[in-house]
TIMARVEX-300642 format. One record per atom (N, C-alpha, C, O): y, x, z. Coordinates in steps of 0.001 Angstrom, whole numbers, plus 500000, padded with zeros to 6 digits. Layout:
YXZ ...
END
This chain:
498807500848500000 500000500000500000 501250500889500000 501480501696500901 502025500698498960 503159501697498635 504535500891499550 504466499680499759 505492501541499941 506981501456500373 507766501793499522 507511502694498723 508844501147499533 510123501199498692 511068501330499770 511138500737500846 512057502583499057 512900503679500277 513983503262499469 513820503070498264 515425503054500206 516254503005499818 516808504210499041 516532505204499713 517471504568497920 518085505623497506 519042505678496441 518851505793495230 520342505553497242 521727505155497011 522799506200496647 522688507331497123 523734505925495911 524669506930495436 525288507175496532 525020506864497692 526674508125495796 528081508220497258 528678508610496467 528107509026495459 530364508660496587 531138509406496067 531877509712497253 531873509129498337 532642510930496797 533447511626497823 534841511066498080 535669511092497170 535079510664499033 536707509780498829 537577511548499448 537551511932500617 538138512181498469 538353513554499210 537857514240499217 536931514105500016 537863515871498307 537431516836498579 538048518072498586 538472518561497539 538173518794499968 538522519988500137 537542521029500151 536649520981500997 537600522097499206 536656523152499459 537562524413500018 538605524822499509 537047524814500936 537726525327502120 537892527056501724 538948527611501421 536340527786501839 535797529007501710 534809529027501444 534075528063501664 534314530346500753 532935530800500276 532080531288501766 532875531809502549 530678531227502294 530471531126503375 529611532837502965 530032533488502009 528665533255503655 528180534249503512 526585534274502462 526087534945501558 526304533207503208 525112532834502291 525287531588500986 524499530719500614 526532531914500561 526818531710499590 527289530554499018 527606530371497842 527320529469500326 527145528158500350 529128528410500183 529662529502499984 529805527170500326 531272526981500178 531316525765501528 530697524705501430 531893526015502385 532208524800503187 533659524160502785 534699524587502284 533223523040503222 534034521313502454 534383520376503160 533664520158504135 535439519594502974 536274518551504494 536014517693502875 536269518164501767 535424516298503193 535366515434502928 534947514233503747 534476514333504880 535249512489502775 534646511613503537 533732510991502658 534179510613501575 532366510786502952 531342509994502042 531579508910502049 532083508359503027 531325508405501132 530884506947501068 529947506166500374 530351505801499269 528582505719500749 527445505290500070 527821503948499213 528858503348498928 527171503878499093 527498503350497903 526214501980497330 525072502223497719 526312501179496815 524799500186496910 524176499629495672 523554498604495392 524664500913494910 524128501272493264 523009502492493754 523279503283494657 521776502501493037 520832504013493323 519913503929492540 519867503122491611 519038504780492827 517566504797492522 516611504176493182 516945504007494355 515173503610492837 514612503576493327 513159504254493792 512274504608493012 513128504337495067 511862505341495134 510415504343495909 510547503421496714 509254504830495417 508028504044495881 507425505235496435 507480506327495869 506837505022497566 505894506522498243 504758505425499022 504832504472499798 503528506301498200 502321505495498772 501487506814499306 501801507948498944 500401506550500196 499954507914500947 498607508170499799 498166507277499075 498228509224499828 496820509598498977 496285510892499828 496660511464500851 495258511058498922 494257512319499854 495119513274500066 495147513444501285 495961514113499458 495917515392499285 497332515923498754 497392515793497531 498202516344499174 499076517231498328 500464516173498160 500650515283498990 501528516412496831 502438515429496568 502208515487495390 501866516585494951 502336514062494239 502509513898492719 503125513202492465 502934512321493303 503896512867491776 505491512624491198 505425512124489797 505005512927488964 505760510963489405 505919510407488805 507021509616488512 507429509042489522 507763509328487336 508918509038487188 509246508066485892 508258507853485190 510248507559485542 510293506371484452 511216507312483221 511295506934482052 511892508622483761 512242509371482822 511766510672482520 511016511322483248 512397511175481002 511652512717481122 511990513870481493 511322514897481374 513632513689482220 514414514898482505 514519514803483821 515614515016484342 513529514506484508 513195514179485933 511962515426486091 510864515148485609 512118516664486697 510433517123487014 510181516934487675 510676516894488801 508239516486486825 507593516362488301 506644517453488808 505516517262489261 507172518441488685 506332519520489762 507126520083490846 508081519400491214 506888521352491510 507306521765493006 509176521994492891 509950522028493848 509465522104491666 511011522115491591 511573520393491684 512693519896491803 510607519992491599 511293518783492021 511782518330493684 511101518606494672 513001517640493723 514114517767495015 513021517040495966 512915517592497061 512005515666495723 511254514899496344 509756516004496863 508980515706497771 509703516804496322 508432517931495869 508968518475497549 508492518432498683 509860518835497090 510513519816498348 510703519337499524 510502519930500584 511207517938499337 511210517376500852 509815517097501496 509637517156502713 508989516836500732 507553516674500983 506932517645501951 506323517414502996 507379519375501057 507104520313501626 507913520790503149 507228521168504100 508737520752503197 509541520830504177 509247520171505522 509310520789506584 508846518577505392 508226517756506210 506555518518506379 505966518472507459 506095519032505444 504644519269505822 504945520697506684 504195520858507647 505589521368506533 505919522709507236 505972522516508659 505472523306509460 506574521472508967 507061521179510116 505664520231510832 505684519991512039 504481519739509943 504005519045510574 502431519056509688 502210518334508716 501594519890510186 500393520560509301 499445519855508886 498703519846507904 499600519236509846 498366517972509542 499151516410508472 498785515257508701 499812516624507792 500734515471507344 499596515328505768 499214516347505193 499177513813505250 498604513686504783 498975513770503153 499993514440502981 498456513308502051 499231513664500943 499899512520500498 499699511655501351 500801511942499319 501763511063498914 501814511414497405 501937512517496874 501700510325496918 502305509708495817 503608508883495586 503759507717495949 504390509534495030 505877509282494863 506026508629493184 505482509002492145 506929507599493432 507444507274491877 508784507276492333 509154506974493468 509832507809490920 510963508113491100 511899506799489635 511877507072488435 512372505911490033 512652504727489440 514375505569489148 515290505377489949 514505506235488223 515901506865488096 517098505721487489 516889504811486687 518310506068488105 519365505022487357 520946505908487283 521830505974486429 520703506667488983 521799507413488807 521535508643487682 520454509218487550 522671508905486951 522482510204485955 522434511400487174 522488511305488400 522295512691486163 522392513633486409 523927514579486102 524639514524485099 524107515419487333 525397516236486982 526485514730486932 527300514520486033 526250513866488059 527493512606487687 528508513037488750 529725512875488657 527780513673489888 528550513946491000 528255512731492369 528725512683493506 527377511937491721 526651510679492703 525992510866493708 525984510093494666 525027512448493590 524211512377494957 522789512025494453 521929511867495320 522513511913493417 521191511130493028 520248511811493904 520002511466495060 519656512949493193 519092513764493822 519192514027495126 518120514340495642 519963514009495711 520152514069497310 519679513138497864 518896513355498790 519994511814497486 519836510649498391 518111510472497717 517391509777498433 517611510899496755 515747511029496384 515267511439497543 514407510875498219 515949512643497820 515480513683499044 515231513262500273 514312513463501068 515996512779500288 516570511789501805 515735510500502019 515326510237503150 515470509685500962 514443508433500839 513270508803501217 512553508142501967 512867510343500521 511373510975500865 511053510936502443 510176510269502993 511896511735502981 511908512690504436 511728511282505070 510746511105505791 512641510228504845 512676508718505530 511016507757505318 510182507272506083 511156507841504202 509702507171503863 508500507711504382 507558507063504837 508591508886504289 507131510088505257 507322509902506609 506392509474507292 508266510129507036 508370509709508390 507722508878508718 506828508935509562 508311507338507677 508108506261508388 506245505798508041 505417505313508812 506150506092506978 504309506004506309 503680506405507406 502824505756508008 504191507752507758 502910508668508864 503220508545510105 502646509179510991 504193507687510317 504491507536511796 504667508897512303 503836508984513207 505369510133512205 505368511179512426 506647511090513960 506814512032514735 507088510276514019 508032510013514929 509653511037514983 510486511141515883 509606511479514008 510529512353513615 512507511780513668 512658510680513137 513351512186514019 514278511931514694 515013511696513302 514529512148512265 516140511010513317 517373511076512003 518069512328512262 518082513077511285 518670512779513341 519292514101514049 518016515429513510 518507516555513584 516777515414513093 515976515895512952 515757516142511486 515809517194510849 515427514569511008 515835514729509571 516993514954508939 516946514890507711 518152515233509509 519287516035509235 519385517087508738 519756517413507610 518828518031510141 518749519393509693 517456519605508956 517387520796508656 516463518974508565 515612519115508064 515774518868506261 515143519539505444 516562517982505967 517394517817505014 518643518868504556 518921519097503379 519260519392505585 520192520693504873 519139521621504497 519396521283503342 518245522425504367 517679523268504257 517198522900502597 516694523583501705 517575521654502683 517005521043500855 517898521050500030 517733521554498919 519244520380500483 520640520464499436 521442520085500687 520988519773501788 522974520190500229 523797520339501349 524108518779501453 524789518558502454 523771517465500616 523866516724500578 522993515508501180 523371514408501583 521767516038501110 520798515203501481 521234514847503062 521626513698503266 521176515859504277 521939515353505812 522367513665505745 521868512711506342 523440513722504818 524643512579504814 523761511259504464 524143510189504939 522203511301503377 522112510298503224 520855509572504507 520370508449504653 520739510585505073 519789510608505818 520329508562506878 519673507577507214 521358508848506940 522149507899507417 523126506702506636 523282505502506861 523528507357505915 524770506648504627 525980506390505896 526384506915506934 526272504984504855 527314504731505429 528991505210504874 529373505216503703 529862505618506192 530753506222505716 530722507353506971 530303507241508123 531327508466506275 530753509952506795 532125510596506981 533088510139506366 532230511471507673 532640512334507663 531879513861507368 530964514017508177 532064515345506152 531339516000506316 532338516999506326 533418516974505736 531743518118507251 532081519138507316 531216520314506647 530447520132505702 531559522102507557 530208522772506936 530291522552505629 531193522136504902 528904522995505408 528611522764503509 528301520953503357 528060520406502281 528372520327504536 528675518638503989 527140517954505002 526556516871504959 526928519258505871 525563519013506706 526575518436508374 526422517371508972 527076519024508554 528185518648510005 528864517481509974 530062517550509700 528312516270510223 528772514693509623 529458514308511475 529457514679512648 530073513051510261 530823512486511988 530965510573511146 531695510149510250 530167510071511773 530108508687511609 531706507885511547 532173507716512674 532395507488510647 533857506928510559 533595505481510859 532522504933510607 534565504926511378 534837503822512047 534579502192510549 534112501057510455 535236503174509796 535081501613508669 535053502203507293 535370503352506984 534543501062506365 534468501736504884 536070501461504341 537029501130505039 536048501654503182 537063501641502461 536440500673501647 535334500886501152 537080499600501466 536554498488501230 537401498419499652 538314499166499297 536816497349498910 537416497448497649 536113497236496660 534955497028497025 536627497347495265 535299496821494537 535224498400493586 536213498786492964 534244498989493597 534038500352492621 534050500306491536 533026499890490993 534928500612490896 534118500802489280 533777502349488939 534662503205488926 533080502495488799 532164504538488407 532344504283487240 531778503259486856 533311505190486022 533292505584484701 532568506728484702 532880507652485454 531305506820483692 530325507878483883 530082508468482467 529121508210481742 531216509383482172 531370510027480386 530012510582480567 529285510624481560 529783511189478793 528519511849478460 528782513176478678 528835513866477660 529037513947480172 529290514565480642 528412515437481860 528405514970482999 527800516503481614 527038516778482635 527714517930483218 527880518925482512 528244517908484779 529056519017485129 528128520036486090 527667519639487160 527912521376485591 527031521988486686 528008522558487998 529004523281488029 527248521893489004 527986522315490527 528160524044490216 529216524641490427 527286524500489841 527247525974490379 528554526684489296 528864527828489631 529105526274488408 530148526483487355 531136526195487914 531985527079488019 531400524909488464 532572523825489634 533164525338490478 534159526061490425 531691525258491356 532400525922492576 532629527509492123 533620527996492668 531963528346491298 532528529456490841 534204529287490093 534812530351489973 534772528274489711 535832528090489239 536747527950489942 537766528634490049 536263526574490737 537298526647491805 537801527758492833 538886527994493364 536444528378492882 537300529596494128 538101530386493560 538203531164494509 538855530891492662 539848530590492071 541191530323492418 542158531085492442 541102529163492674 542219528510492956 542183527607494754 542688526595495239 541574528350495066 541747528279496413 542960528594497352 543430529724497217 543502527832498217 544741527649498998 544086527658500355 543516526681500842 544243529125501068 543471528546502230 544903528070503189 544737527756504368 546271528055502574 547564528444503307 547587526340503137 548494525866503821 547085525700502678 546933524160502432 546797523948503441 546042524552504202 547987522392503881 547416521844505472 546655521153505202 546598520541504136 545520521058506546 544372520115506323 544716518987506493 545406518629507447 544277518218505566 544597516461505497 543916515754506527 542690515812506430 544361515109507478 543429514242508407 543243512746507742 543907511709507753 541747513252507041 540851512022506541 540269511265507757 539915510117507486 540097511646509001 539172510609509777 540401509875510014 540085508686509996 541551509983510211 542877509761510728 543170508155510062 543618507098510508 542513508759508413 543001507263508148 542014506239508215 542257505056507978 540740506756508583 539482505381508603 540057505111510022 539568504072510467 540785505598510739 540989505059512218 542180504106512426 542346503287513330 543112504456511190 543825503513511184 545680503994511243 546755503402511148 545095505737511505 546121506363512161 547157506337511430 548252506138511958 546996506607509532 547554505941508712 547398505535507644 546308505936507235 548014504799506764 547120504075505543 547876504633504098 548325503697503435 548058505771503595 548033506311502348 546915506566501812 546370507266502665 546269506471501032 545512507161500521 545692508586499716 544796509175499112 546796508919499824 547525510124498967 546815511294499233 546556512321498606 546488510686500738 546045512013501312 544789512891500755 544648514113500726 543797511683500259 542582511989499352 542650512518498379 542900511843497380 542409514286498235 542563514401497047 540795515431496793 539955515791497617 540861515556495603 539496516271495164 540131517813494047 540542517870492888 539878519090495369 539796520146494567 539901520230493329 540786520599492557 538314519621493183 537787519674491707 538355519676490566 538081520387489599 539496518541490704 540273517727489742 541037519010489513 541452518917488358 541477520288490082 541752521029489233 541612522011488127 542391522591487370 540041521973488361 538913522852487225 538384522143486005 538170522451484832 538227520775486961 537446519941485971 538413519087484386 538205519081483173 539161518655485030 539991517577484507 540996519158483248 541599518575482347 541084519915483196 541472520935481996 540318520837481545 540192520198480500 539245521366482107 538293522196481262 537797520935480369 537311521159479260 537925519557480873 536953518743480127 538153516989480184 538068516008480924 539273517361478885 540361516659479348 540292514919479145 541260514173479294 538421514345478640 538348513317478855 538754512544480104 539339511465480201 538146513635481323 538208512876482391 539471513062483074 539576512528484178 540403513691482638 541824513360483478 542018511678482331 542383510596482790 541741511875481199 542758510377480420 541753509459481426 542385508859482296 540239509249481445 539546508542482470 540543507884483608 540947506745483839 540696508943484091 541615508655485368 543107508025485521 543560507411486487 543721508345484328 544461507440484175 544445506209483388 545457505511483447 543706505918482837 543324504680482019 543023504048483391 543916503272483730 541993504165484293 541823502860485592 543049503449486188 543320502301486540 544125504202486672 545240503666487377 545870502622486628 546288501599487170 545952502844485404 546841501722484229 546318500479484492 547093499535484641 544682500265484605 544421499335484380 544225498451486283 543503497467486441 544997499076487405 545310498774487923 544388499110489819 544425498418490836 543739500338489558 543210500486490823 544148501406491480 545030502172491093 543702501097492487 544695500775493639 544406502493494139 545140502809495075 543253503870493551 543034505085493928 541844504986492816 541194503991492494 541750506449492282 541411507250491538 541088508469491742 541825509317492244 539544508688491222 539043510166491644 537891510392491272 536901509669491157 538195512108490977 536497512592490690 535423512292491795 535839511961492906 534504512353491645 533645512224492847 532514513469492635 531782513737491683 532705514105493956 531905515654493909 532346516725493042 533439517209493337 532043516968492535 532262518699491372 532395517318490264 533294517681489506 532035516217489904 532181515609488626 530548515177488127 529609515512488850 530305514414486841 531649514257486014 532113512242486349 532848511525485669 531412511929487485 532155510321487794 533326510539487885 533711511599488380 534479509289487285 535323508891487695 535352507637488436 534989506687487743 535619507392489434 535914505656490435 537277505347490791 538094505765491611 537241504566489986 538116503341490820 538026502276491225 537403501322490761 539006502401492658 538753501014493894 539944499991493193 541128500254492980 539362499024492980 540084497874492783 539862496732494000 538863496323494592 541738496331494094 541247495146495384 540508493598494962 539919492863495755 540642493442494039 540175492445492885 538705492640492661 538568493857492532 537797492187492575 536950492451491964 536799491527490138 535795491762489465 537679490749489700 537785490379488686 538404491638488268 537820492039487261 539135492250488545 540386493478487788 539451494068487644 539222494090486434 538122495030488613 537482495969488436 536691495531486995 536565496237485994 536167494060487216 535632493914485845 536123493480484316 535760493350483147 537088493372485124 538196493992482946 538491494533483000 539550494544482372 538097496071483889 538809497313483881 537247498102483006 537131499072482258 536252497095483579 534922497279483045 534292497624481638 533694498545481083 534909495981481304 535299495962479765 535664496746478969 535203497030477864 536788497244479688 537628498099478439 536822499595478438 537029500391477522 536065499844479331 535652501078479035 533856501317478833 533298502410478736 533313500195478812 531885500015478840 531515500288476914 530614501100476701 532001499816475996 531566500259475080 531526502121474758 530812502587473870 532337502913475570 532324504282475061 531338504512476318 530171504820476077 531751504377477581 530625505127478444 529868504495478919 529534503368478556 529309505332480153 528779504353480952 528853503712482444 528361504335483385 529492502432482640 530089501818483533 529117501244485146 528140500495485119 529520501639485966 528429500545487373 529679500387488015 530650501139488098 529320498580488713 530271498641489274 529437498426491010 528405497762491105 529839498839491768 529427498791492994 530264498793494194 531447499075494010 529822498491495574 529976498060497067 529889499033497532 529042499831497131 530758499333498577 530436500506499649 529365499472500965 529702498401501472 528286500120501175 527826499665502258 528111500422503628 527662499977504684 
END
């Protein structure tokens, strides 16, 4: 008897990349936000090992796969853990800046847990999850986040940012590891830090304050997605932004009719989801 694991996008409302760390990682002040567009994942138990199966072909399914790894990671920690069969129901792209892969990771560690009754902690599967991508931690929980660190040092925020999403998703695949070699670059460590928890608390309500690094590497090098970004301010959201290293663009509309003739106008060239923060 197989389980179905939740496994949900995020975009970054805000991203500061701070410094290059030693082991190579970059630590980052952002706020997550999940999101209730994803993938879906099925994990059923079997004799022996992990096998992976998927509905696309640019998904692998061997040990480089992100679900492969969480598998392993959980078995490291726990020797006697039995084997699993995974199907990977893909929707989020790749290189969108969504988290796909992260939040796969995160469904796994959750679903094994919960299959084998291993009794394993969320605070547990945390750090058990940074050791996989710096992303996976955050979905371990969702929600709305605060991340610090490389995006593993979370702090639970008081409320979402409510609004209706629209994700413009060009035929654009941005590699993180290109992002963050670019951006350091143009790093300001002399920048005051923006207090993002400040405004889920209420402390104040600009959103100005949200801004994403990225948007300065990305949006030259690849000048679809700056016009992206201004086509949904035009067409009337209320904030605009890359999400992660790229290549999503979102905009929050207070309308959810606006988000969907903002839909319209851009669904024949790319590709459009519109989604809920949960």
């Amino acid at each position: 008897m197989g389980i179905q694991c939740p496994s949900n996008s995020k975009v970054n409302i805000g991203l500061k990349v701070l410094n290059q760390r030693d082991d190579g990682y970059h630590n980052i002040y952002t706020a997550y936000q999940e999101l209730d567009f994803g993938d879906s994942i099925t994990i059923e138990k079997n004799d022996i090992g992990c096998s992976i199966t998927t509905n696309v072909d640019w998904v692998p399914t061997d040990e480089t796969n992100i679900c492969y790894k969480a598998y392993t990671a959980l078995k490291t920690n726990h020797s006697h853990l039995g084997g699993v069969s995974i199907h990977i129901g893909k929707n989020i792209p790749i290189g969108s800046g969504l988290g796909g892969g992260s939040a796969n990771a995160a469904a796994v560690l959750k679903g094994v847990n919960w299959l084998y009754d291993l009794g394993v902690s969320s605070n547990d599967l945390e750090g058990i999850g940074a050791t996989i991508g710096a992303d996976v931690p955050f979905f371990i929980n969702g929600g709305t986040q605060l991340g610090e660190g490389i995006g593993d040092q979370l702090t639970p925020l008081s409320k979402t940012l409510d609004g209706t999403f629209l994700l413009v998703i060009p035929d654009i695949s941005i590699s993180t590891e290109w992002a963050y070699g670019a951006v350091k670059n143009k790093l300001n460590s002399d920048d005051e830090m923006p207090n993002f928890a400040g405004f889920f608390s209420g402390e104040n309500s600009s959103l100005e304050i949200f801004e994403n690094d990225f948007e300065r590497i990305v949006i030259p090098a690849y000048p679809e997605i700056g016009a992206i970004k201004q086509k949904l301010l035009e067409l009337g959201a209320r904030f605009v932004s890359l999400s992660g290293s790229g290549s999503t663009v979102y905009g929050i509309f207070d309308e959810d009719a606006s988000a969907k003739e903002a839909e319209l106008f851009f669904r024949p060239s790319h590709q459009t989801i519109l989604a809920n923060p949960t």
